[in-house]
C-alpha positions, 0 to 999 in steps of 0.5 A: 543502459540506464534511465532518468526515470524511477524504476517503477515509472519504467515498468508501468509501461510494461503492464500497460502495453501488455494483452491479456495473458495467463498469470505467471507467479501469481493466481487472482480471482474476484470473490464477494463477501455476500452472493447477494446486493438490496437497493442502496446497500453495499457489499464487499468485494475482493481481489484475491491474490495468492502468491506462487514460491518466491514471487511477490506483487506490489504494494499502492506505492512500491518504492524504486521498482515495480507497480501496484496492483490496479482493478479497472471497474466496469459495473451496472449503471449506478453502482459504485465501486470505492478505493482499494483498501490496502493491507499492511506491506512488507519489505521484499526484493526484486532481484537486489532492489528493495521494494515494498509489497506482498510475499504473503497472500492478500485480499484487496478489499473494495466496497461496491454500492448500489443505486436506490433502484435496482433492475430485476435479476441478478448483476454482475461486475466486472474488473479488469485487473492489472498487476506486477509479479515478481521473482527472478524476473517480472512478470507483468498481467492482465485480466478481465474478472467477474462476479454475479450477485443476485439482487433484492434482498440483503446478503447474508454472509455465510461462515467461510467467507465472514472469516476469511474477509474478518482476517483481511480486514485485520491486515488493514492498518488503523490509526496509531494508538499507544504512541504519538506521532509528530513531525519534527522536520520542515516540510520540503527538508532533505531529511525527515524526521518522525518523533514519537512518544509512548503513551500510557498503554504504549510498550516499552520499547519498539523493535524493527521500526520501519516507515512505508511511505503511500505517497513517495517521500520516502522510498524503499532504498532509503535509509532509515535510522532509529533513535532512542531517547532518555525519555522512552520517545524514539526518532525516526530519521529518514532521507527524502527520496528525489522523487518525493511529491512536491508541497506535502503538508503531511507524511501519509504512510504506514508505521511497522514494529517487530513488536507491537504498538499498544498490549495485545495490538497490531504491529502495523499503524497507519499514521499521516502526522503534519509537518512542523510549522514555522520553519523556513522550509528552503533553509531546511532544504539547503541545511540537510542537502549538504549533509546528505549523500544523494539518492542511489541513480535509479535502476534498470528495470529488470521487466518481462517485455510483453 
């Protein structure tokens, strides 16, 4: 049997249908940064995701098969609750499918705000969390989380938990330093092509470069292929994926070296370079699509029905 759908477009049908269950491969609890939130001031709280042996949760964009993780907010009248900030993902497989996403444990951060006034006592949030976990199969969940936090007086942090949360936000990527990233490629073009070049504090060479696609232009079964180059700048070449967003103007996305990108920096960098003006972006699409083998079919889902 087989669809006309991209994988994880099928599998959101599952999560979404799915009551609330207990978890399988996966163990999520709700903790804040501070017990305690003042008028106005904002305090940080995580998903926190620990993965059983050999499962794996998604990433805001997961590539040909799976879904992200999704918190839906039910917070105090006048309190705010921002995106979710993503870590850098990794590359795993649901079954033999390539998809981006999480085998280590993470914490997915939100920033809640408070309102200028503040009612007496203490207040609680509430998030009703919905994920994909995968490992022989996919297991999709549901559950309804909560935290309480006294209200008043500003939070302190106390050390356990400043350390743990420093360590998420490590895990987020920053823009890119060291290199500069262009597009050299007309947008709407079959292929995409990154040029990047060192800058003074860059290494010399990266090793294992990937590109994780936030938005879908590239996906996790596309190939990518690196080139190095007589002046120390290194391409990236990767084929647009069939379901890539019509009309971008930029490639938003998260850039990963086995190395690093800069001395003593993270080997993870967030970068959304925009595409090369000038170019007639039909004559682009016609150029490289004859060039380029199609896209794989999309694949079952190999979902757990709930």
């Amino acid at each position: 049997m087989h669809f006309s759908l991209p994988v994880f477009a099928l599998c959101l049908i599952a999560p979404l249908a799915a009551e609330e269950r207990a978890t399988k491969g996966v163990d999520l609890t709700l903790v804040p940064e501070r017990g305690t939130i003042a008028a106005g001031e904002t305090v940080t709280v995580a998903l926190k995701i620990h993965h059983q042996p050999h499962f794996h949760t998604y990433w805001q964009n997961p590539g040909v098969a799976g879904v992200p993780t999704t918190l839906d907010w039910q917070l105090p009248a006048g309190f705010t609750a921002g995106p979710v900030q993503w870590p850098a993902p990794e590359k795993t497989f649901m079954a033999t499918h390539p998809v981006h996403g999480y085998e280590r444990d993470v914490m997915l951060l939100v920033d809640i705000t408070a309102p200028a006034q503040l009612p007496a006592g203490p207040v609680e949030l509430k998030a009703k969390a919905a994920w994909m976990a995968c490992a022989d199969g996919c297991y999709p969940g549901k559950k309804s989380l909560s935290v309480t936090l006294g209200t008043g007086v500003a939070g302190v942090v106390d050390a356990a938990s400043a350390a743990e949360f420093a360590k998420a936000r490590a895990e987020l990527p920053q823009p890119l330093q060291g290199w500069k990233a262009e597009l050299v490629s007309a947008a709407g073009g079959a292929k995409i092509q990154l040029h990047l070049t060192p800058e003074a504090s860059g290494p010399a060479k990266l090793e294992g470069l990937y590109f994780f696609s936030s938005d879908g232009q590239v996906s996790s079964d596309q190939p990518q292929q690196v080139t190095r180059n007589g002046d120390g700048s290194v391409d990236l070449t990767a084929v647009r994926s069939e379901y890539s967003p019509k009309g971008g103007k930029t490639l938003p996305g998260v850039l990963m070296t086995t190395t690093s990108f800069s001395a003593g920096g993270p080997a993870y960098a967030s970068i959304s370079p925009a595409y090369a003006t000038g170019k007639d972006d039909s004559s682009a699409d016609e150029k490289d699509t004859a060039s380029t083998a199609p896209s794989a079919a999309p694949k079952e889902c190999d979902c757990e029905k709930p």
